[in-house]
C-alpha positions as CSV (number, residue, x, y, z in Angstrom):
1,X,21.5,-48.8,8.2
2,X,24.9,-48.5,6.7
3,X,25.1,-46.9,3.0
4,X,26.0,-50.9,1.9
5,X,23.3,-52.2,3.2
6,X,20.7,-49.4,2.0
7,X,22.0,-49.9,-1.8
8,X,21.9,-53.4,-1.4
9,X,17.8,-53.1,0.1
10,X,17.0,-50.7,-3.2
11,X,18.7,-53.1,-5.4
12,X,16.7,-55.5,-4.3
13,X,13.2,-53.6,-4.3
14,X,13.9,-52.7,-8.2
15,X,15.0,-56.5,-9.0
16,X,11.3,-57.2,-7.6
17,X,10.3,-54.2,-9.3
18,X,11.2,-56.3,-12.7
19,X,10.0,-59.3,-11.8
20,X,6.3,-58.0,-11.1
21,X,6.5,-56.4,-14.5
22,X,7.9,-59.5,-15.9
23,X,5.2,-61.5,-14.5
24,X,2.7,-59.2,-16.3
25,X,4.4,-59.1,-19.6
26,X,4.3,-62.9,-19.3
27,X,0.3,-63.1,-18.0
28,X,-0.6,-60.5,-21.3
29,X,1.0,-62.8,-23.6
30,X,-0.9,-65.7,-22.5
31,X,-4.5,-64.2,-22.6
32,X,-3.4,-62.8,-26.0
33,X,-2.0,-66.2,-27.6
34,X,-5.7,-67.3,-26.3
35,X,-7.2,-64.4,-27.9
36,X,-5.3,-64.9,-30.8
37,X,-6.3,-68.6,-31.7
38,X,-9.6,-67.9,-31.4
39,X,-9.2,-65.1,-33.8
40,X,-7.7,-66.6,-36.1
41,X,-10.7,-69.8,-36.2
42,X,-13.0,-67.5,-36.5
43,X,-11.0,-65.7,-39.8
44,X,-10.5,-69.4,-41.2
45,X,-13.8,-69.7,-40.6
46,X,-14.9,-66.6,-42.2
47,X,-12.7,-67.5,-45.2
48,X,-15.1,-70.7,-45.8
49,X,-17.8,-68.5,-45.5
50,X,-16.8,-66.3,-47.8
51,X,-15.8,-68.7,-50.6
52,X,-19.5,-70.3,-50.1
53,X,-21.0,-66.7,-50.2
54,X,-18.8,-65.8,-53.2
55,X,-22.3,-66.0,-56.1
56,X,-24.5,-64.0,-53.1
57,X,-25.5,-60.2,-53.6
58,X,-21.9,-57.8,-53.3
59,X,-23.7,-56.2,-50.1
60,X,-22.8,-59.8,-47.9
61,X,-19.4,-59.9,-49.6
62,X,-18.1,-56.6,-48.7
63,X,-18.8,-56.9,-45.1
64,X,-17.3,-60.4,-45.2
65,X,-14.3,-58.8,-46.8
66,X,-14.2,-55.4,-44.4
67,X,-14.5,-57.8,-41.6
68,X,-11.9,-60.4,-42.8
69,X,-9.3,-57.3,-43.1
70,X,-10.4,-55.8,-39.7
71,X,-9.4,-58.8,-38.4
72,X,-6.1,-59.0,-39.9
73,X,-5.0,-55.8,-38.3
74,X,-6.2,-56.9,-35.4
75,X,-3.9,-59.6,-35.5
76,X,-1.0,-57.9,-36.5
77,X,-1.5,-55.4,-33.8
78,X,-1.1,-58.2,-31.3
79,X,1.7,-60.4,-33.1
80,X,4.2,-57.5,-34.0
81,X,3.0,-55.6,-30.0
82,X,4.1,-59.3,-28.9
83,X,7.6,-58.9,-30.6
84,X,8.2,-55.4,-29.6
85,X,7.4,-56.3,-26.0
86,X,10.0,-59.4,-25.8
87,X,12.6,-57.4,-27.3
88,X,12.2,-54.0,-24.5
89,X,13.4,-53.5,-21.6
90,X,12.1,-49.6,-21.0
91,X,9.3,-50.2,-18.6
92,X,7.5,-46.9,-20.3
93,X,7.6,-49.1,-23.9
94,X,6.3,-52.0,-22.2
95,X,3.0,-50.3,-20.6
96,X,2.6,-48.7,-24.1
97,X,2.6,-52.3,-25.9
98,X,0.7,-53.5,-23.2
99,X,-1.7,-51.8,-23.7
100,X,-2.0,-51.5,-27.2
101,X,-1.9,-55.1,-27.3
102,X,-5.0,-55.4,-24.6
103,X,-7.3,-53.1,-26.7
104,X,-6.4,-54.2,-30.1
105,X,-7.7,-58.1,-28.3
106,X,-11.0,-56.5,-26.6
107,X,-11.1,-54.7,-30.5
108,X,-10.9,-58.1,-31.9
109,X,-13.9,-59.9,-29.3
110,X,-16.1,-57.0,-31.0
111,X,-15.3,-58.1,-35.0
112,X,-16.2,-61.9,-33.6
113,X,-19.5,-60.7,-32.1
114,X,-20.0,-59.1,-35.4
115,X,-19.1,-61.9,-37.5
116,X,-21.0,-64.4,-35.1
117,X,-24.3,-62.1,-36.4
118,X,-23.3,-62.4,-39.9
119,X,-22.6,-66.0,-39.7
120,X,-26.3,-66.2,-38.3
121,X,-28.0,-64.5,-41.2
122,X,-25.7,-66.3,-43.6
123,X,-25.4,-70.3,-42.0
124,X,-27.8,-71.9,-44.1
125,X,-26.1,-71.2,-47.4
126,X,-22.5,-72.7,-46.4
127,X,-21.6,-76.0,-46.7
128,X,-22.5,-78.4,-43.8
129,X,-18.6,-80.0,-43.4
130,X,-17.7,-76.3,-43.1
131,X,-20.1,-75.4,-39.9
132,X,-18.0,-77.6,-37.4
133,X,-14.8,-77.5,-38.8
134,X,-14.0,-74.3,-37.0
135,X,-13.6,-76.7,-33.5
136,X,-10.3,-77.9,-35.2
137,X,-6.9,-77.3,-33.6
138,X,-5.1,-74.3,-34.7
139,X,-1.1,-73.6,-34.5
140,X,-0.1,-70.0,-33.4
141,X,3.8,-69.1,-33.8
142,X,4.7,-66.5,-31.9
143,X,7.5,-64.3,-32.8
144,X,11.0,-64.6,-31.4
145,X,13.3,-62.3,-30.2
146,X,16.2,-63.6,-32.3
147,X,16.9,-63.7,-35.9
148,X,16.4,-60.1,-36.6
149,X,18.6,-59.1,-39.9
150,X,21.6,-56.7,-39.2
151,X,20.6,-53.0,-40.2
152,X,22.0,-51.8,-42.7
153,X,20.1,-48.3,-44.0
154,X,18.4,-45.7,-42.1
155,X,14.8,-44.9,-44.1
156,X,12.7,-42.1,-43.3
157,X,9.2,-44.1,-44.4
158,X,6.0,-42.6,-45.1
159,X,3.0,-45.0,-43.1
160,X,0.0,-45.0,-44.8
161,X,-2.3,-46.6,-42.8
162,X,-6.3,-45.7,-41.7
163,X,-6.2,-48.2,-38.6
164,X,-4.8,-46.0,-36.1
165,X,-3.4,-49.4,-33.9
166,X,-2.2,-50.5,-36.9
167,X,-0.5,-47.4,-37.8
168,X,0.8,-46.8,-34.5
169,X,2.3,-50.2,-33.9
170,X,4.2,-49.7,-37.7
171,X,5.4,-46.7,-36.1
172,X,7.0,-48.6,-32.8
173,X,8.5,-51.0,-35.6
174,X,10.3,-48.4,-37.8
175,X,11.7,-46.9,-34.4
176,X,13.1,-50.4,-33.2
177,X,14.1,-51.1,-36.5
178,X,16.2,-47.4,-36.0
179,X,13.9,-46.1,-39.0
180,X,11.6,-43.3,-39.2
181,X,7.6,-43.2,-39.5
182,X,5.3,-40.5,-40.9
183,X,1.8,-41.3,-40.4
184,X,-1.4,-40.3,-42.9
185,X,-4.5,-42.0,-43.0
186,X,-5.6,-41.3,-46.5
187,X,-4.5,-41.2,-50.0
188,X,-5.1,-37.3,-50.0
189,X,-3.2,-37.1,-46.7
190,X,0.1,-39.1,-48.5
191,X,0.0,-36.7,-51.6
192,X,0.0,-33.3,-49.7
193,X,3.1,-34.9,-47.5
194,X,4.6,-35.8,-51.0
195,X,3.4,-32.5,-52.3
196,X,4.7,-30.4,-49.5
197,X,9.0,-32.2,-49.6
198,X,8.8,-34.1,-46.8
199,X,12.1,-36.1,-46.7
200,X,10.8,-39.4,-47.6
201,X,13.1,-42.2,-48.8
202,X,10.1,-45.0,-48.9
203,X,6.1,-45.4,-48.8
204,X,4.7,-47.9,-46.9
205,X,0.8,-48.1,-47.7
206,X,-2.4,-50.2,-46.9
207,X,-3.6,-51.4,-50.1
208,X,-7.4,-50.9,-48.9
209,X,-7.8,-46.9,-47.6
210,X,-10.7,-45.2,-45.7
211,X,-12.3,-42.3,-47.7
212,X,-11.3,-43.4,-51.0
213,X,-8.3,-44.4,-53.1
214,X,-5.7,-47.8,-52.4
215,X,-2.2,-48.1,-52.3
216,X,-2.3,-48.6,-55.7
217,X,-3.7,-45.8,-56.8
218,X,-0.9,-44.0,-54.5
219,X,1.7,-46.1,-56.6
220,X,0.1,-44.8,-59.7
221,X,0.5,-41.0,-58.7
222,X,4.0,-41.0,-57.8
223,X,5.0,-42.3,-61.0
224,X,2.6,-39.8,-62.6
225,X,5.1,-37.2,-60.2
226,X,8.0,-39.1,-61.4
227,X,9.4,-38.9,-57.7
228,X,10.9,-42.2,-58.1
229,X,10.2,-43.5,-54.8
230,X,9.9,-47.2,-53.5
231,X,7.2,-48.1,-52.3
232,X,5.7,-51.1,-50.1
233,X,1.7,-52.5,-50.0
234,X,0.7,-54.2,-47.4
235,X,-2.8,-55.7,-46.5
236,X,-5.0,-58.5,-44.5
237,X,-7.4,-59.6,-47.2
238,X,-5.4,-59.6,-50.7
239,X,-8.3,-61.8,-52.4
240,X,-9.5,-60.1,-55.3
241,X,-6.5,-58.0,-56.0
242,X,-3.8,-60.6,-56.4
243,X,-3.7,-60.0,-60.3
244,X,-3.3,-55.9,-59.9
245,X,-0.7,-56.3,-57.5
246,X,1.0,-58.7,-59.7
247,X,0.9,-56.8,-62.7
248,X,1.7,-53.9,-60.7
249,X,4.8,-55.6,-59.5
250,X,5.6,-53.9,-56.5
251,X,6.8,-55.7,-53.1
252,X,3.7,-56.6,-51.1
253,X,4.1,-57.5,-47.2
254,X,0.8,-59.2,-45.9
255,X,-0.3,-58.8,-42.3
256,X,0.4,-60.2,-39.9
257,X,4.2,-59.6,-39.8
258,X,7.0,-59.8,-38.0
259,X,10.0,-57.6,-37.7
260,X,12.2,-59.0,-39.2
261,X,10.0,-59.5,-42.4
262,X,9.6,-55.9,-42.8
263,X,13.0,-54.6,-42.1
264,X,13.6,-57.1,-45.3
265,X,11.0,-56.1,-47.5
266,X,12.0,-52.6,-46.3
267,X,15.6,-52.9,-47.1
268,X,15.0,-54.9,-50.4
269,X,12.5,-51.9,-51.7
270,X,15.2,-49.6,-50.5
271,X,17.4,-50.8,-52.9
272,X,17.6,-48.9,-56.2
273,X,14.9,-50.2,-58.5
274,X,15.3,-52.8,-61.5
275,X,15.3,-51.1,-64.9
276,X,11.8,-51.6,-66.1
277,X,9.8,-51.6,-63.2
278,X,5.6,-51.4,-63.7
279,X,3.5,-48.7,-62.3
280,X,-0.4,-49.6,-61.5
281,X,-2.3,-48.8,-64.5
């Protein structure tokens, strides 16, 4: 075999190459757009639940509300892995957010079984219209690969996050986005990076944190520190703390997300802060 023809045979083996990982790109994103309308029934459907449930004991309520936000990251683990995937082209990347996006679906078929057993216990006190209305048809947008806004600073952003899919997909984000992610878990976790100079130029914080604290009460200490950095809350399940985050005033990015919504919020916070600006009290 001549050295043309050889180059011309390997070309052809990694063309096929592409295509077969093409294929499965494509095949992922279907099962997941599946995944992802039933997901989000059963979290319209937990929404009517929880409205009915809203005068029941605070024990049913909480799980209705841990569940609801579970499910939220769940979805914005799949969404934003969906982006990030149409937008690659290292075949490394793609078997990452592959992946990521397959466990966060199989994570999400475990919160329906879970809510399926609280719907169970808690069926006979919601409404009757509301116990079929979850067959309705449901419109999922997926995100494009175009219409992402033209960089314009490099931020080194503190994530803090307790959903390790979550946080890890934020990650991926900032890096496409040419920014930089620091990951804690907790509120204790942010302070001692704070505390110990990490260059930081923004926070980007759950509003609901495992093993005590919120995003607001992060807010609240670095203006105690004076350290005059931005900072971002997100969350999946903002009932309840719509008036603190209001009064609090401070850019708010709910899940799910696409890219180009938090490079803006990103670069908006970025921007030196009005004269005035309210700290959580």
């Amino acid at each position: 075999m001549s050295s043309g023809q050889f180059k011309d045979s390997e070309l052809r083996a990694q063309i096929e190459r592409l295509r077969e990982e093409l294929d499965l790109a494509r095949l992922v994103a279907r099962v997941a757009e599946e995944r992802i309308r039933a997901l989000l029934r059963e979290r319209d459907r937990l929404a009517r639940m929880n409205q009915a449930l809203s005068q029941r004991e605070g024990t049913q309520n909480r799980f209705a509300t841990s569940i609801a936000h579970d499910l939220n990251n769940v979805l914005a683990v799949i969404t934003s892995g969906l982006e990030l995937l149409a937008r690659t082209d290292q075949p490394e990347r793609r078997a990452r957010l592959i992946t990521r996006v397959d466990e966060a679906a199989w994570r999400g078929s475990e919160l329906t079984r879970r809510l399926a057993a609280f719907a169970r216990q808690s069926d006979e006190t919601a409404p009757a219209e509301d116990r079929s209305a979850d067959e309705g048809p449901v419109s999922v947008l997926l995100p494009c690969a175009a219409g992402l806004p033209e960089m314009r600073e490099h931020l080194s952003v503190l994530i803090v996050e307790d959903d390790d899919e979550m946080a890890s997909l934020v990650a991926d984000m900032l890096e496409r986005l040419g920014h930089r992610g620091v990951r804690v878990s907790t509120l204790a976790a942010a302070v001692a990076v704070l505390s110990g100079g990490e260059a930081v130029d923004l926070i980007f914080a759950d509003v609901l944190l495992a093993g005590g604290g919120s995003g607001l009460d992060l807010a609240r200490e670095v203006g105690r520190r004076q350290l005059g950095l931005p900072i971002v809350l997100t969350s999946g399940f903002g009932s309840g703390m719509h008036g603190r985050l209001a009064a609090a005033r401070l850019p708010f990015l709910p899940k799910p997300y696409t890219l180009a919504a938090l490079e803006q919020i990103l670069q908006q916070a970025a921007r030196p802060p009005a004269r005035g600006m309210a700290m959580p009290s």
